[in-house]
VOSELO-782895 format. One record per residue: z, y, x of N, C-alpha, C in turn; chain. Coordinates in pm, whole numbers, plus 50000, padded with zeros to 5 digits. Layout:
N
{rec {Z, Y, X}, {Z, Y, X}, {Z, Y, X}, 'A'}
...
This chain:
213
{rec {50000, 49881, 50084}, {50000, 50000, 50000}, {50000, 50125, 50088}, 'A'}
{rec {49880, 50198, 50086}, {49919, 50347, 50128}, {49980, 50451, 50114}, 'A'}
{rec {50068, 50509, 50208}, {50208, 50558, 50174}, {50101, 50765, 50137}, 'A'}
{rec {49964, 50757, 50199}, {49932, 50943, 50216}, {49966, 50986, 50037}, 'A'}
{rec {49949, 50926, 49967}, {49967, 51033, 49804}, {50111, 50998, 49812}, 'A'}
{rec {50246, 50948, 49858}, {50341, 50990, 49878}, {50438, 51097, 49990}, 'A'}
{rec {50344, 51062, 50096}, {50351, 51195, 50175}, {50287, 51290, 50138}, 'A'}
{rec {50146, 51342, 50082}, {50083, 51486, 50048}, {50210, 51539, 49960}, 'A'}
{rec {50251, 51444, 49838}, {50318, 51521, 49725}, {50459, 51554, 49791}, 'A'}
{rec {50530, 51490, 49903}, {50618, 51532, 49948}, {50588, 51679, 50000}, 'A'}
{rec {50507, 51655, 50124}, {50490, 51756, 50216}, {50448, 51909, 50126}, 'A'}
{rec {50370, 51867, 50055}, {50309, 52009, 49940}, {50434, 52088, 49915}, 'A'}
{rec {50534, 51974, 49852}, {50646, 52025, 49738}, {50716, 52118, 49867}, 'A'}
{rec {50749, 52062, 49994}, {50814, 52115, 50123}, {50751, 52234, 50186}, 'A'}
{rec {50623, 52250, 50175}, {50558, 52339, 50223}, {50607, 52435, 50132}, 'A'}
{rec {50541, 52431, 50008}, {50561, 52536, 49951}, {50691, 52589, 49932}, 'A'}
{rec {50804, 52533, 49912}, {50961, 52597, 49949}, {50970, 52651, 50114}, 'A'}
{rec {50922, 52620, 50189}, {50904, 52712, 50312}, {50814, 52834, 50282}, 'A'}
{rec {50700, 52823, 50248}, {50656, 52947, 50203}, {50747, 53072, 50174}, 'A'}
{rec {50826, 53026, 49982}, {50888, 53108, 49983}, {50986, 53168, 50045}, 'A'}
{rec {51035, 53051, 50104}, {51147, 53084, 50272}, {51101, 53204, 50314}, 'A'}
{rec {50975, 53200, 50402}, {50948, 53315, 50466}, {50927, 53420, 50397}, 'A'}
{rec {50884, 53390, 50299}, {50849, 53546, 50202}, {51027, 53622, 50176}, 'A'}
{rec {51066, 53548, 50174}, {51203, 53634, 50155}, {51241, 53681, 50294}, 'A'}
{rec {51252, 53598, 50382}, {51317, 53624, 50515}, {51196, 53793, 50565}, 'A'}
{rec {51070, 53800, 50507}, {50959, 53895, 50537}, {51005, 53994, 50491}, 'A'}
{rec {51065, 53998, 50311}, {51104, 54090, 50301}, {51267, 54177, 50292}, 'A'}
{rec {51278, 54096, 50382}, {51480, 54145, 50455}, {51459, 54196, 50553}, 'A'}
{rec {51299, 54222, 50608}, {51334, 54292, 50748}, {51353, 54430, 50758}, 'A'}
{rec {51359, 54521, 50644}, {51426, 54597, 50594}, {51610, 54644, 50658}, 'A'}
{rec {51643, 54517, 50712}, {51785, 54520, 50705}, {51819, 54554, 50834}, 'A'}
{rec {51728, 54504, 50982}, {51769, 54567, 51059}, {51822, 54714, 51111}, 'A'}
{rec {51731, 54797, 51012}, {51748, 54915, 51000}, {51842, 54990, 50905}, 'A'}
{rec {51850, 54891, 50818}, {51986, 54922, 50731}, {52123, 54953, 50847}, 'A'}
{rec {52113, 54828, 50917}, {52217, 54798, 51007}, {52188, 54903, 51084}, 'A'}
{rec {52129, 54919, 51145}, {52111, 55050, 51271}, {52182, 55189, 51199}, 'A'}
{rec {52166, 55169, 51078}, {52169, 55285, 51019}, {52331, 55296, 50976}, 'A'}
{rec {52370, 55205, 50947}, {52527, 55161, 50954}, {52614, 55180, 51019}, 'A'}
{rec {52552, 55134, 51185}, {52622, 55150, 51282}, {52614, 55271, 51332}, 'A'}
{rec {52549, 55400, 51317}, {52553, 55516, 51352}, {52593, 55566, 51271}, 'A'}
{rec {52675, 55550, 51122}, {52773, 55616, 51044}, {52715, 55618, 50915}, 'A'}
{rec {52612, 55601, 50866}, {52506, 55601, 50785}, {52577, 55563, 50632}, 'A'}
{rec {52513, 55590, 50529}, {52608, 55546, 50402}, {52504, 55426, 50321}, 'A'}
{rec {52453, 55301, 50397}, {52440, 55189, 50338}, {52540, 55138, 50302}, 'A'}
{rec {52464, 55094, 50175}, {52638, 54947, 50114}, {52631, 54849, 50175}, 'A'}
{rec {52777, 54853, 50222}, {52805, 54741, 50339}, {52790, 54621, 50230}, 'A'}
{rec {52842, 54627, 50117}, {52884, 54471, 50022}, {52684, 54427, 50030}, 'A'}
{rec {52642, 54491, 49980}, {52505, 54499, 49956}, {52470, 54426, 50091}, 'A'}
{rec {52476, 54482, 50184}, {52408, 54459, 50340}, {52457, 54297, 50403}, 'A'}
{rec {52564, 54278, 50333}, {52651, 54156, 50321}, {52574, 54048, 50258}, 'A'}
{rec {52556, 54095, 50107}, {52476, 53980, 50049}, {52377, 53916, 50095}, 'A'}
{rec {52282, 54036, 50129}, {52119, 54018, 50221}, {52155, 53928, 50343}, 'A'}
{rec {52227, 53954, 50416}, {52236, 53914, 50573}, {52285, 53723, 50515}, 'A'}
{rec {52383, 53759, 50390}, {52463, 53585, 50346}, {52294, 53526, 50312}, 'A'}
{rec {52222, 53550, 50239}, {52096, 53505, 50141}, {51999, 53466, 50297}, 'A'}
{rec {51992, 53554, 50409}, {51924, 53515, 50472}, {51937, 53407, 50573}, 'A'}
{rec {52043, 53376, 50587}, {52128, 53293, 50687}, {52093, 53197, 50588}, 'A'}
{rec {52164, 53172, 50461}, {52110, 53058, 50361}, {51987, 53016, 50359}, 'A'}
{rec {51839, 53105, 50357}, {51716, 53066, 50359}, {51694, 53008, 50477}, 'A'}
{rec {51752, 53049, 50605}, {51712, 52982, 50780}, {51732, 52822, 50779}, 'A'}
{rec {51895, 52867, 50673}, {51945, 52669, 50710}, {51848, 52592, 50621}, 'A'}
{rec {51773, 52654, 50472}, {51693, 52524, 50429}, {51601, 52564, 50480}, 'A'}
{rec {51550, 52635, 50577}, {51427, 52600, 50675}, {51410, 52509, 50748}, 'A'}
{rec {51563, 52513, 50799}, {51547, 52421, 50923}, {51617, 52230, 50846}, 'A'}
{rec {51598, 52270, 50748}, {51622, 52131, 50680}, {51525, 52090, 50652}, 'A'}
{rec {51437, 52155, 50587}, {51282, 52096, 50557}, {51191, 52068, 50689}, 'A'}
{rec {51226, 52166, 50811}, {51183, 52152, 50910}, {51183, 51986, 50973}, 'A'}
{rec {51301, 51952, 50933}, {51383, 51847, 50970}, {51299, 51712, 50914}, 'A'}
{rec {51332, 51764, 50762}, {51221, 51654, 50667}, {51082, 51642, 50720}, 'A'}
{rec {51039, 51751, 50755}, {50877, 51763, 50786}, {50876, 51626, 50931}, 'A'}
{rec {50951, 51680, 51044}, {50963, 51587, 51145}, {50989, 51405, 51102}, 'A'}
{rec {51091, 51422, 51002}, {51099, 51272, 50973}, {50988, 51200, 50926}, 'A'}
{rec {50967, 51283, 50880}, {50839, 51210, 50773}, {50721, 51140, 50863}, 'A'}
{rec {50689, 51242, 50954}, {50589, 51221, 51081}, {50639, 51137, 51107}, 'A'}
{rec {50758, 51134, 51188}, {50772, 50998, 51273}, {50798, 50874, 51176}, 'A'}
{rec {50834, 50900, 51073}, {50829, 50765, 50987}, {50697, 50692, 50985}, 'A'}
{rec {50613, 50761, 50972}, {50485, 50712, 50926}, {50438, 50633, 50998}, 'A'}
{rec {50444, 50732, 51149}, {50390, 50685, 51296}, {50452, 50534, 51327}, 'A'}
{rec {50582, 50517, 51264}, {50686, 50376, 51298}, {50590, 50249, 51240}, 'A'}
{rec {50564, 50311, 51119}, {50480, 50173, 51047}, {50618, 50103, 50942}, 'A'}
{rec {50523, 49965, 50956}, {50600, 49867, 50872}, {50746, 49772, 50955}, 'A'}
{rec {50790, 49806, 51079}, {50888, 49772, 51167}, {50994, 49807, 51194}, 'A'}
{rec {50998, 49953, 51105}, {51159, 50029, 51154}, {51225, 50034, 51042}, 'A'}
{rec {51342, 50015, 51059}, {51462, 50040, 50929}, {51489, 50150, 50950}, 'A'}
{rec {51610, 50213, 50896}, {51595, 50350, 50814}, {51780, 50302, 50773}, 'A'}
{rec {51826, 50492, 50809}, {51941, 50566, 50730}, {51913, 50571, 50612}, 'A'}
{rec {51946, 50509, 50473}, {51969, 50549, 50347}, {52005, 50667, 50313}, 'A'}
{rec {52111, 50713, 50385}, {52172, 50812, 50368}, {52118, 50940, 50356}, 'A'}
{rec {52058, 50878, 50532}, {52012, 51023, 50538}, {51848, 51061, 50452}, 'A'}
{rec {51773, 50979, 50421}, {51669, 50926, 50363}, {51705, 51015, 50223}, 'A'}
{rec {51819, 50970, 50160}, {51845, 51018, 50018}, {51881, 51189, 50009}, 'A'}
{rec {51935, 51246, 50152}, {51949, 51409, 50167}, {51810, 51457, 50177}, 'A'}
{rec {51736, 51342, 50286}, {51616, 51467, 50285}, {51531, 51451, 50143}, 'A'}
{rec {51507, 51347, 50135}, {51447, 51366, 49949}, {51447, 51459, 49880}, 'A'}
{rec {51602, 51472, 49879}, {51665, 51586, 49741}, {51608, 51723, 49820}, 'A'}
{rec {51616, 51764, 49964}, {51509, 51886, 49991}, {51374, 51864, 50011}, 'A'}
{rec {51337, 51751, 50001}, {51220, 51767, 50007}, {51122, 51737, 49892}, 'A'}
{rec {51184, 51682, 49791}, {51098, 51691, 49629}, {51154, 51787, 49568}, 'A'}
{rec {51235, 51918, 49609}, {51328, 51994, 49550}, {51189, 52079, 49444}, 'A'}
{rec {51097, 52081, 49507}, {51017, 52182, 49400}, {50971, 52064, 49309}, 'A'}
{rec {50905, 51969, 49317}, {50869, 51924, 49217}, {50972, 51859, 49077}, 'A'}
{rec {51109, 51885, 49157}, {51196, 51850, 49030}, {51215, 51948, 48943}, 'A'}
{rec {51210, 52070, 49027}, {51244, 52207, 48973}, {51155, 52251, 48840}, 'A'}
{rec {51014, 52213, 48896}, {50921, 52244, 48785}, {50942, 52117, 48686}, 'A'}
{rec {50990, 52009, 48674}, {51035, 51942, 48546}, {51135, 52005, 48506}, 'A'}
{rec {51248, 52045, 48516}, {51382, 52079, 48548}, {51467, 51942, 48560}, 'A'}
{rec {51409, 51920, 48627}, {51552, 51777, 48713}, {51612, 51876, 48834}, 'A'}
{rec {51746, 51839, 48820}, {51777, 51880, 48905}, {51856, 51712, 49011}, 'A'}
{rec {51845, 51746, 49105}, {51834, 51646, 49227}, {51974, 51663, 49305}, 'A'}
{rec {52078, 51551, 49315}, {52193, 51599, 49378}, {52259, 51419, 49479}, 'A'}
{rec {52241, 51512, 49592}, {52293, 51425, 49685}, {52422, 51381, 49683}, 'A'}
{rec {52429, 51242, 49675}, {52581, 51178, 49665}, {52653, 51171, 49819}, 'A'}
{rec {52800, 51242, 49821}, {52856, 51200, 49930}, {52780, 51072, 49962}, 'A'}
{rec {52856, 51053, 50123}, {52840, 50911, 50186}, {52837, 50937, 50311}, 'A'}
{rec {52963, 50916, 50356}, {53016, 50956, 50480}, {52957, 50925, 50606}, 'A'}
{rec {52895, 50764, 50605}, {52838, 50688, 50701}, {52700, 50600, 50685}, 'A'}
{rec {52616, 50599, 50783}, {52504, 50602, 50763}, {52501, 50468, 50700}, 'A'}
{rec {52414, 50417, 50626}, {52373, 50287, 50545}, {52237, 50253, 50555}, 'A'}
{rec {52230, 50140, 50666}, {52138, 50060, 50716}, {52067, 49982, 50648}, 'A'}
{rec {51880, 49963, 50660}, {51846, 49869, 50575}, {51707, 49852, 50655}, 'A'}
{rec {51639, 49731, 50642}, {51528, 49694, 50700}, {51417, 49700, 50596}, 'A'}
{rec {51436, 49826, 50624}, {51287, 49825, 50514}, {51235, 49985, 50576}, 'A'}
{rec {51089, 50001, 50593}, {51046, 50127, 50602}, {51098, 50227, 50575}, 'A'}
{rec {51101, 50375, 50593}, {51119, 50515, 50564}, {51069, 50534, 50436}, 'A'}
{rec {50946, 50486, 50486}, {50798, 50578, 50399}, {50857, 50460, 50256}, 'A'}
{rec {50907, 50326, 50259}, {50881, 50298, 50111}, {50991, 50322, 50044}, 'A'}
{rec {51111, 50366, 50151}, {51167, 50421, 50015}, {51175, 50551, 49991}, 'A'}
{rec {51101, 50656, 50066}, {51081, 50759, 50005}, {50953, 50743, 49873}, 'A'}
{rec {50884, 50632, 49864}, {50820, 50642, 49802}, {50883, 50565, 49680}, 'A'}
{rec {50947, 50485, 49643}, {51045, 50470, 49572}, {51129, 50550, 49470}, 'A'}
{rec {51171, 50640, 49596}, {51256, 50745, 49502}, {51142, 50843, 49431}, 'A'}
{rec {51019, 50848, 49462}, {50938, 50946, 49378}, {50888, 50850, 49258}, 'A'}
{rec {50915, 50738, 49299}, {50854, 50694, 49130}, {50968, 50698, 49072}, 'A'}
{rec {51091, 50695, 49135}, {51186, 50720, 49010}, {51194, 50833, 48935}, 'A'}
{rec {51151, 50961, 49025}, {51146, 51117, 48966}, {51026, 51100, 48859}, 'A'}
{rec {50926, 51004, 48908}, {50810, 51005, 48842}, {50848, 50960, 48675}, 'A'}
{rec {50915, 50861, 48653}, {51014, 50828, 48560}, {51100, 50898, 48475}, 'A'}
{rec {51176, 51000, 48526}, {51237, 51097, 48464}, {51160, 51217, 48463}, 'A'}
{rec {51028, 51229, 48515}, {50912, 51346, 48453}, {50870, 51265, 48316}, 'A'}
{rec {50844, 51131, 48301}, {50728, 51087, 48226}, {50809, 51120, 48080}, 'A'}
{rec {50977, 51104, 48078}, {51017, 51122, 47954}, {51013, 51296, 47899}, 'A'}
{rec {50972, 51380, 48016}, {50992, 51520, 47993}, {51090, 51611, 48044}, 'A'}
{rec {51124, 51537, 48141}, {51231, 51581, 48288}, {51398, 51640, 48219}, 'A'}
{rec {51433, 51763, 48225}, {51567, 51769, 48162}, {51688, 51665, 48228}, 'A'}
{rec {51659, 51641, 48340}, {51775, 51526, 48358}, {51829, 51585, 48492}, 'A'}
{rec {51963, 51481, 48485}, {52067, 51574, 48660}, {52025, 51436, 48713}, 'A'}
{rec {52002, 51391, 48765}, {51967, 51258, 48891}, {52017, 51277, 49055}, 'A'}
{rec {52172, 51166, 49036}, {52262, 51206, 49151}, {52248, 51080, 49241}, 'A'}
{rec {52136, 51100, 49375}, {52153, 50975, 49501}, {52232, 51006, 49553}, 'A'}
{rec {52285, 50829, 49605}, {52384, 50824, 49706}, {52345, 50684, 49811}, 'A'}
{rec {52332, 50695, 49917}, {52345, 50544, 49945}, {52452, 50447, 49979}, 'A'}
{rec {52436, 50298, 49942}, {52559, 50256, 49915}, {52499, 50092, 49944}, 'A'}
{rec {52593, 49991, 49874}, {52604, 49830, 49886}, {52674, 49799, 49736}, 'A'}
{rec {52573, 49698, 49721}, {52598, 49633, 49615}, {52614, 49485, 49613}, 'A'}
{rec {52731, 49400, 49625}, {52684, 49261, 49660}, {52643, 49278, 49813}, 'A'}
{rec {52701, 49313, 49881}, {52671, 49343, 50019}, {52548, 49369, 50036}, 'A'}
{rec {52463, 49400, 49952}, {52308, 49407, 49983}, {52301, 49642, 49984}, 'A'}
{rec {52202, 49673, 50131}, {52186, 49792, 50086}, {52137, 49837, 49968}, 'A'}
{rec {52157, 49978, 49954}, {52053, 50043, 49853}, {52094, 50127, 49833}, 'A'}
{rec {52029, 50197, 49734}, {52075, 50350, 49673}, {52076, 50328, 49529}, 'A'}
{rec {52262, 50392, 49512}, {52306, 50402, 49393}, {52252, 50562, 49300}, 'A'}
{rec {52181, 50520, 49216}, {52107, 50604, 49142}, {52225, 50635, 49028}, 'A'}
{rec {52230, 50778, 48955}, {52313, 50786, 48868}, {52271, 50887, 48796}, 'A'}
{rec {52253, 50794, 48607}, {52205, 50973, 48531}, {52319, 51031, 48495}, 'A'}
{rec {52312, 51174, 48600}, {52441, 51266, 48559}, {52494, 51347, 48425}, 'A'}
{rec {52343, 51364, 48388}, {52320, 51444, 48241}, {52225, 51495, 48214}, 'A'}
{rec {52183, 51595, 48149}, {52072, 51645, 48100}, {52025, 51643, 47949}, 'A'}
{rec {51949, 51707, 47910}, {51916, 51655, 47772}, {51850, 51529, 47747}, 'A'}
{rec {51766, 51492, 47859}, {51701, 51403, 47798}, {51774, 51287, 47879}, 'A'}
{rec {51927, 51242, 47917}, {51918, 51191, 48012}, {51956, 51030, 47959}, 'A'}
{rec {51946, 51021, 47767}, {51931, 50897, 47755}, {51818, 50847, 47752}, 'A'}
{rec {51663, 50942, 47765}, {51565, 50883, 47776}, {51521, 50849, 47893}, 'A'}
{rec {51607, 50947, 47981}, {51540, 50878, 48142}, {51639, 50747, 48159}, 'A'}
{rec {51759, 50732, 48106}, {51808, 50589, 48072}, {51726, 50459, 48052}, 'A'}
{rec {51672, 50446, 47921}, {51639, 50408, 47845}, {51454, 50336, 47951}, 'A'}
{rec {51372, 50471, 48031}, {51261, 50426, 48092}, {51342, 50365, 48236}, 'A'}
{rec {51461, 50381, 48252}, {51488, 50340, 48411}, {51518, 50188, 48372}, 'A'}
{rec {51570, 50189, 48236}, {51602, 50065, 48227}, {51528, 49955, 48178}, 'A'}
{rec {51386, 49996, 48157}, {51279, 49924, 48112}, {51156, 49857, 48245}, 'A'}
{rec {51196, 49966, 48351}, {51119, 49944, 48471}, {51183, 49880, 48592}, 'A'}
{rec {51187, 49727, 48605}, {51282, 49686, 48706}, {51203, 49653, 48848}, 'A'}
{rec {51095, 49723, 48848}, {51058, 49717, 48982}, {50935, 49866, 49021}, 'A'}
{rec {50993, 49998, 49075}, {50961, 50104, 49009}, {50849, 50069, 49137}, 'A'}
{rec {50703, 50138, 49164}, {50574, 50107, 49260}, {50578, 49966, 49323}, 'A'}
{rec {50649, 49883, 49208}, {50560, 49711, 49227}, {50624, 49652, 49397}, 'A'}
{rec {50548, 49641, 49424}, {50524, 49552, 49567}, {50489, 49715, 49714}, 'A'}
{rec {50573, 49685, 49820}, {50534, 49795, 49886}, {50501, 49711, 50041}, 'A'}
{rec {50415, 49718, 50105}, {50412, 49630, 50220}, {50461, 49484, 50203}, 'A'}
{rec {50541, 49460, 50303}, {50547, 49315, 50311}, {50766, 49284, 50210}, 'A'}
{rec {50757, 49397, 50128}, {50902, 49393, 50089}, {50877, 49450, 49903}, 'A'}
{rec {50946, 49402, 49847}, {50974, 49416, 49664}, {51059, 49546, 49678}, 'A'}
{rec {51055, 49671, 49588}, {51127, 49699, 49566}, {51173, 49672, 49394}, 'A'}
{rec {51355, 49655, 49399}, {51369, 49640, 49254}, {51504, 49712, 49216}, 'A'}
{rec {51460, 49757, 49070}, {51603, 49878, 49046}, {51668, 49766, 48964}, 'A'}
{rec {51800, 49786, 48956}, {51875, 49697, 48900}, {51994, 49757, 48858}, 'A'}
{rec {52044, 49703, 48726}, {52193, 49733, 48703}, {52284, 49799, 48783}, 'A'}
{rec {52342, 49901, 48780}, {52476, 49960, 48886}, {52596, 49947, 48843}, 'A'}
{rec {52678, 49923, 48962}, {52815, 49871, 48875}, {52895, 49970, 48800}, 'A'}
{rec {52832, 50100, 48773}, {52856, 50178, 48702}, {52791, 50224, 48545}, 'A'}
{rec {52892, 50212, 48442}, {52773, 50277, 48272}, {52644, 50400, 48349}, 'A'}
{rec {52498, 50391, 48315}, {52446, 50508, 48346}, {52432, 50471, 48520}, 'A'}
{rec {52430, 50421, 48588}, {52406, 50394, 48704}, {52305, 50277, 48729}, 'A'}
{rec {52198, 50296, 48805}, {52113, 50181, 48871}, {52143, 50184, 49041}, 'A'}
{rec {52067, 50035, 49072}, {52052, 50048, 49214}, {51977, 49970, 49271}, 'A'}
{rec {51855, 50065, 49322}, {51773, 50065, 49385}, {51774, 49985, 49525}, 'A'}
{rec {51722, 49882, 49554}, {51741, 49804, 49658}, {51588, 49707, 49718}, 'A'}
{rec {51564, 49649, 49809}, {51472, 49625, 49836}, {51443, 49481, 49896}, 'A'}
{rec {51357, 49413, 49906}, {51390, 49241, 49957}, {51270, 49209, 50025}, 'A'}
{rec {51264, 49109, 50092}, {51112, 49075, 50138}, {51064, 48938, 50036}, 'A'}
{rec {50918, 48981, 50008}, {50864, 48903, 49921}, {50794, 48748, 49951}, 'A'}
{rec {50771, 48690, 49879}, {50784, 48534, 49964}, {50630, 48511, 49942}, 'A'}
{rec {50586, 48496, 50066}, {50425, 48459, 50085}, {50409, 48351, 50018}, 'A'}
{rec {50250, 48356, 49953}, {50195, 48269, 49850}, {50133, 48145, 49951}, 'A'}
């Protein structure tokens, strides 16, 4: 299975939240001179000059998070079908890096603690592609839903504990998560399959190798 229409729709959704990154950070440059103007006695609002300088420091760090995503992604790809993969960290960059395309459903996307990294032998690329058919899932009912990853163990087996947090529609994204027990089928040489979570309203997403015919 080819992972590029799961990387374009990543990378797009990432690009374009950097975009607006810079467009804001473009138009704060305004502030140096605020500041100059400050420091020679000047009557800018400091609270004001405060906010700008907090908002821009905020836009740098999800720069350099998507920055981050952008790098993983590359080297994931480049790995192939041989390298295992942080869950963990897999499930943070997701949530910034499909952040626009949830936005325009209105899902909103929320990373579950998880203190320590959670190991699994299965590609990057399939379970980032995984988690977009699950978003794909909670678009198809008409989005409205809170959808909270975490990675975790179930039965000692890895995976990621999926959880509908709320939303309006979030007994219908219920209702399709729980109808689809194997969300993009077959991915390389491994199954992925969503399954029951040991929580009401919880699935978990986990992955196996499939047994040659």
């Amino acid at each position: 299975m080819s992972h590029n229409p799961c990387m374009a729709r990543l990378l797009a959704s990432a690009v374009h939240d950097m975009r607006n990154i810079l467009a804001i950070i473009r138009e704060s440059a305004g502030l140096a001179q605020d500041l100059a103007q400050l420091a020679k006695g000047g009557d800018s609002d400091r609270a004001e000059l405060s906010s700008s300088l907090d908002e821009v420091r905020r836009q740098v760090l999800l720069a350099v998070q998507l920055a981050e995503g952008l790098e993983f992604m590359a080297q994931a790809d480049m790995a192939g079908d041989a390298a295992s993969c942080d869950l963990a960290r897999i499930c943070s960059l997701f949530c910034r890096m499909a952040a626009r395309q949830a936005r325009a459903a209105r899902i909103r996307l929320a990373n579950g603690q998880c203190s320590e990294p959670v190991w699994a032998a299965t590609p990057s690329m399939d379970v980032f592609q995984a988690l977009l058919d699950v978003l794909d899932l909670c678009v198809s009912v008409g989005g409205k839903v809170e959808l909270e990853l975490a990675a975790g163990q179930q039965e000692g087996n890895p995976g990621i504990v999926l959880r509908v947090a709320g939303g309006d529609n979030a007994e219908l994204a219920l209702s399709a998560m729980t109808g689809s027990s194997a969300p993009g089928g077959r991915s390389g040489k491994r199954r992925v399959n969503l399954l029951p979570g040991l929580d009401p309203g919880s699935f978990f997403l986990a992955w196996q190798a499939r047994e040659e015919a």
